[in-house]
NUMIVO-995168 format. One line per 3 residues: number of its first residue (from 1); for each residue x, y, z of C-alpha. Coordinates in pm, 1 decimal. Layout:
NUM	X Y Z; ...
This chain:
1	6232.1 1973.0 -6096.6; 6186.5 1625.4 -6229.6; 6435.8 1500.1 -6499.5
4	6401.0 1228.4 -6713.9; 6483.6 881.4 -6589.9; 6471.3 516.6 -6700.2
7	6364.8 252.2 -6521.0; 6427.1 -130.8 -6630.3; 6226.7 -377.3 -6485.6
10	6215.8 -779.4 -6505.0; 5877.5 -928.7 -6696.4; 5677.8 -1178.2 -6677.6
13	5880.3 -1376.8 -6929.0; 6212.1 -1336.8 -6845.1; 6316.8 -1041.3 -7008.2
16	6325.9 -676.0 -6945.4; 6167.9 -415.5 -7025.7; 6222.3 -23.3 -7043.7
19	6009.6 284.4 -6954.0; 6165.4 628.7 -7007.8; 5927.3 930.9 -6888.7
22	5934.7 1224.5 -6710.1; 5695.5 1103.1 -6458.7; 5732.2 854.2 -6182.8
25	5357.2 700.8 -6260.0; 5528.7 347.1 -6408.9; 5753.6 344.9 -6169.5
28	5565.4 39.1 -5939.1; 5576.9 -320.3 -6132.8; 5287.6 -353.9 -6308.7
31	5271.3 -736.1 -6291.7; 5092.8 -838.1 -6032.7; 4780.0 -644.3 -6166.3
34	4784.8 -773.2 -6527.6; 4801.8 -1127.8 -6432.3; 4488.0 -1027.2 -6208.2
37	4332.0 -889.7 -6509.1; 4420.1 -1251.1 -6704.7; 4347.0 -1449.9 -6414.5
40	4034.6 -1275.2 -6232.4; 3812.3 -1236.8 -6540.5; 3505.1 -1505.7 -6539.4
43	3711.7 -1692.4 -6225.9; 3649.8 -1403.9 -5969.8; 3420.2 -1135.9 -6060.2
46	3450.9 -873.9 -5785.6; 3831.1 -917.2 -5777.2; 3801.5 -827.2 -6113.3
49	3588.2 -543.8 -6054.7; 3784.2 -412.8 -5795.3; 4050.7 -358.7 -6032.4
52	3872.8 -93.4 -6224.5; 3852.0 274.1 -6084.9; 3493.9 404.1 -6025.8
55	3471.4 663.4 -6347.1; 3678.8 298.4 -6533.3; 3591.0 331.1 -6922.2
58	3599.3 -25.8 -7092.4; 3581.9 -64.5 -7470.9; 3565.8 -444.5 -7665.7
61	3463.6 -506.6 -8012.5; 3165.5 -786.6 -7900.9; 3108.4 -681.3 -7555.3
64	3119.8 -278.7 -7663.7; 3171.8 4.5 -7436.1; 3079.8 -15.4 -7070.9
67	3079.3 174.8 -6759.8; 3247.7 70.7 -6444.6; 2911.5 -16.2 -6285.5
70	2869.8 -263.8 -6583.2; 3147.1 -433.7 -6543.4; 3008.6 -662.7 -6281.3
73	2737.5 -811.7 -6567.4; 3025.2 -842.3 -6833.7; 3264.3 -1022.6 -6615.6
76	2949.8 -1297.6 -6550.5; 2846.4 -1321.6 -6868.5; 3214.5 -1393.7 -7008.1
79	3192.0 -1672.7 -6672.6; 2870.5 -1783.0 -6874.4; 2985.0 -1842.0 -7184.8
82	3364.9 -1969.6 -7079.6; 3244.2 -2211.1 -6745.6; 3538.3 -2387.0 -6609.6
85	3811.2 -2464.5 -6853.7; 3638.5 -2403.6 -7146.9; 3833.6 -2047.0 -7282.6
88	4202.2 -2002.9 -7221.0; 4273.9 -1624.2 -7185.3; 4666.9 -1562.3 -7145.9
91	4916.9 -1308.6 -7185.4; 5160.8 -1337.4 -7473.2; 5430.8 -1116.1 -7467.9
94	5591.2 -884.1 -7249.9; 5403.2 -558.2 -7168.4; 5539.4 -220.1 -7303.6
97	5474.1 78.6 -7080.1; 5437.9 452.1 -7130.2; 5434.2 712.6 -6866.9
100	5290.7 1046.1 -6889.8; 5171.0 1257.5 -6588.0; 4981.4 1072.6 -6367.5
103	4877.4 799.5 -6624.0; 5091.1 489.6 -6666.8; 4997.9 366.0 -7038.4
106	5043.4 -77.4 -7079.2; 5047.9 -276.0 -7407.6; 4995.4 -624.7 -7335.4
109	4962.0 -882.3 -7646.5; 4723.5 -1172.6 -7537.2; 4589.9 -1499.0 -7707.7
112	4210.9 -1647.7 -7654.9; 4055.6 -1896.3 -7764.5; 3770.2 -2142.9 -7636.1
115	3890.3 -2500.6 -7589.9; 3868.4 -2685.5 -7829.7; 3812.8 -2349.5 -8110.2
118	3543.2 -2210.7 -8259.9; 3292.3 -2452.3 -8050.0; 3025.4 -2227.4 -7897.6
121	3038.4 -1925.8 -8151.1; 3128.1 -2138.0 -8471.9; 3313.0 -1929.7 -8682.7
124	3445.0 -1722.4 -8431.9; 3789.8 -1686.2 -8627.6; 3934.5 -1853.2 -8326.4
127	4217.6 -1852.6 -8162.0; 4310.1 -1501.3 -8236.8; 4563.4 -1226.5 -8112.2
130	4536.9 -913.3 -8001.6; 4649.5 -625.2 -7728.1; 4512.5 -512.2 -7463.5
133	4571.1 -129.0 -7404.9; 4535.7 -20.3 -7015.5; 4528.0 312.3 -6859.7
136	4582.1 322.7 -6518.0; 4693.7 585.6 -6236.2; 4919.9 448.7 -5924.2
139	4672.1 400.0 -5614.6; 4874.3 354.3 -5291.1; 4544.5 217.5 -5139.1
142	4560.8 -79.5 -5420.9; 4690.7 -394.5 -5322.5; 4820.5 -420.4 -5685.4
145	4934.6 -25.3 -5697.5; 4760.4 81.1 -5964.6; 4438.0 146.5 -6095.8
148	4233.9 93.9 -6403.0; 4079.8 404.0 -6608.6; 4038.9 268.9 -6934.3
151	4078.4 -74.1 -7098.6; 4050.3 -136.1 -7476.1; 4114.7 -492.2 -7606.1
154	4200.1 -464.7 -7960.7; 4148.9 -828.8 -8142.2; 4399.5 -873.0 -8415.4
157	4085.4 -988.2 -8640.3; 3997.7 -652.6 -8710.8; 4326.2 -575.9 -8910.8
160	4330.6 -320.1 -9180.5; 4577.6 -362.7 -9505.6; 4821.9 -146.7 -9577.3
163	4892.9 -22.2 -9910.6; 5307.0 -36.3 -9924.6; 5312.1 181.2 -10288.0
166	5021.5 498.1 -10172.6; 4982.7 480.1 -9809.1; 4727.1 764.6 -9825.2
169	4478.1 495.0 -9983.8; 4293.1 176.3 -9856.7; 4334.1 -137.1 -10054.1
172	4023.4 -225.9 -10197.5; 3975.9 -578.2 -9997.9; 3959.6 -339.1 -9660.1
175	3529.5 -318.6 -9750.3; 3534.6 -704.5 -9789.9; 3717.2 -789.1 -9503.1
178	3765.9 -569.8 -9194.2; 3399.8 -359.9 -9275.5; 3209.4 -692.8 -9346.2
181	3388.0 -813.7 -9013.1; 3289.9 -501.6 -8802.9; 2917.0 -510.1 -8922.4
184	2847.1 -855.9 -8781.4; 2583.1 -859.5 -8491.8; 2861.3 -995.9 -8306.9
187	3039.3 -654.8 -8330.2; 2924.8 -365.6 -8088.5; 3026.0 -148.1 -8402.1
190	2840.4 161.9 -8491.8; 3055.0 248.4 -8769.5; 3311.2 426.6 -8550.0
193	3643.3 308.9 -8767.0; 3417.8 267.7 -9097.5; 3574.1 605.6 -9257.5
196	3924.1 509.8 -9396.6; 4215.0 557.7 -9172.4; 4494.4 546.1 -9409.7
199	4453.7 932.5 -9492.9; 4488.7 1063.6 -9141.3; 4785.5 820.8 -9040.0
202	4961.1 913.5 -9352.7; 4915.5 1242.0 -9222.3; 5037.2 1202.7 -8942.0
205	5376.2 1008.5 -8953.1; 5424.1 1289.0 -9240.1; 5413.2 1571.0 -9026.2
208	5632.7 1399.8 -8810.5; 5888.3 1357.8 -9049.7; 6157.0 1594.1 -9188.8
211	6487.8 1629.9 -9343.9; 6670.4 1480.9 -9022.0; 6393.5 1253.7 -8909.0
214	6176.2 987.4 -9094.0; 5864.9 805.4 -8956.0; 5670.8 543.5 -9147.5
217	5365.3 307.4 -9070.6; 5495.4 -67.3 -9071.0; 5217.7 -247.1 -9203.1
220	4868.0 -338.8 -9101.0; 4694.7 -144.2 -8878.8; 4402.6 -283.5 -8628.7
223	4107.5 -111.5 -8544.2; 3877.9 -119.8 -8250.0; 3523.3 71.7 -8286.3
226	3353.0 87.7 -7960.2; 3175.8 355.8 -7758.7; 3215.7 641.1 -7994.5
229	3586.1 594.3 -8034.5; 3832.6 408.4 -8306.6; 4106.2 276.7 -8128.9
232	4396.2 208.3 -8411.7; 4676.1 35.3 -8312.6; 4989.7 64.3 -8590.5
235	5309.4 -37.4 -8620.1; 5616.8 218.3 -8731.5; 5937.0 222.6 -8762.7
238	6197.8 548.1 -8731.9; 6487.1 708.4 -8854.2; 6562.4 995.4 -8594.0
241	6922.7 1148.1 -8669.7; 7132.0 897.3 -8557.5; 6860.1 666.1 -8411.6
244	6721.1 384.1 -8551.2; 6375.9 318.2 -8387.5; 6036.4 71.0 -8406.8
247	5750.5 8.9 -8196.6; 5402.9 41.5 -8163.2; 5162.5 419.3 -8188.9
250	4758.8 338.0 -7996.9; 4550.5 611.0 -8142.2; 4222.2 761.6 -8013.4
253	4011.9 905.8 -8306.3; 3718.1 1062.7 -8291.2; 3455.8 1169.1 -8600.4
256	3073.6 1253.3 -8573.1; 2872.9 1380.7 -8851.4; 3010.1 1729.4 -8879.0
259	3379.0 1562.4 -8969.1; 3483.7 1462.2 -9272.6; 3781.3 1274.1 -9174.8
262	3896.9 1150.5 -8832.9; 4057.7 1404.9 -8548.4; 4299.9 1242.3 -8300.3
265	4217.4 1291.3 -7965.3; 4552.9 1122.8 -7870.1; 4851.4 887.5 -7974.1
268	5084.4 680.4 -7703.3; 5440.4 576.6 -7862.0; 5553.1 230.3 -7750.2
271	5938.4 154.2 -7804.0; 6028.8 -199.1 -7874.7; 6341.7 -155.6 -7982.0
């Protein structure tokens, strides 16, 4: 029978970090393969490859969705466009992990930007933010211990407001801003986060609320719409009896043309706090 356990574990930074689970599938350090992931893409493309499982799902708002067997062409093309020193790509933070089953679930903020800003794709909105959200599985046969199922990089650039006062509605300068921004030709958007969000996560954090327990979105949310999928990443904070709780939900929603609204396919809690 396995019982719940916690495991604290030293970052790349300095501090610590915290993974509580009923699963063991965190339970190897997962640094040595995200600085691979920083430090192998454009620099050394079939290390980088390697990374990825065989069935690997990738999602990025300008590259779009791709296949493990196209991951080869994206990593040289990124070497293309950022020879040399020309792009810093770094981590920024700590990464927050979430096990479940066989699946260990990473949040990793980053910062890009090409060197000096904005100089081969002028306005690029450069340098920007963002979080990369990896799925991997352990993989005693990897010389890193784990490997990659999906990737999503979710650019801060594609925030959506929140509306403090009605939550269940989308401020009006959402059309103007993250819409216009997702129906560039840079963006491999085909309108897979164009239906508004704010009803659904609403929804959600209500239902998981009650008399004992309170959940609320914490501002903006951002959007990735890739591959058939909007990835939303939110932040939320929590009363839970006693507990006083914040941190970061990834959600998978799906739609086609026979939903009205958005259905999630799943949600991964990350504790900060």
């Amino acid at each position: 029978m396995i019982k719940n356990w916690t495991l604290v574990c030293t970052g790349l930074f300095g501090l610590s970090y915290t993974v509580t689970s009923l699963a063991n599938s965190c339970a190897k350090d997962v640094t040595p393969l995200i600085q691979k992931i920083f430090s192998t893409l454009g620099n050394d493309c079939s290390n980088y490859v390697s990374l990825y499982s065989k069935n690997a799902r990738y999602y990025h708002q300008h590259d779009g969705f791709k296949t493990a067997p196209e991951l080869l062409k994206t990593c040289q093309n990124y070497a293309t466009f950022c020879p040399g020193k020309s792009c810093k790509f770094q981590q920024n933070g700590n990464p927050m992990l979430v096990a479940r089953e066989n699946t260990c679930h990473i949040l990793v903020p980053y910062l890009w930007s090409e060197i000096p800003a904005n100089n081969k794709a002028p306005n690029n909105l450069e340098p920007h933010t963002g979080w990369e959200y990896i799925a991997v599985s352990p993989d005693k046969n990897s010389p890193f211990k784990y490997t990659i199922n999906s990737f999503a990089e979710i650019e801060s650039t594609y925030s959506v407001s929140f509306n403090w006062s009605e939550p269940s509605n989308t401020p009006s300068n959402v059309a103007q801003s993250t819409l216009k921004l997702l129906a560039l030709e840079n963006s491999a958007s085909k309108g897979e986060c164009d239906k508004p969000i704010a009803p659904i996560l609403t929804e959600f954090f209500k239902n998981k609320s009650n008399r004992e327990n309170t959940w609320k979105q914490q501002g903006d949310a951002i959007v990735l719409a890739a591959g058939g999928i909007c990835h939303v990443l939110v932040p939320f904070a929590a009363q839970v009896g006693d507990l006083l709780k914040t941190g970061i939900f990834v959600f998978l929603l799906e739609t086609n043309v026979s939903l009205i609204n958005y259905k999630i396919i799943q949600s991964i809690e990350f504790i900060i706090n």
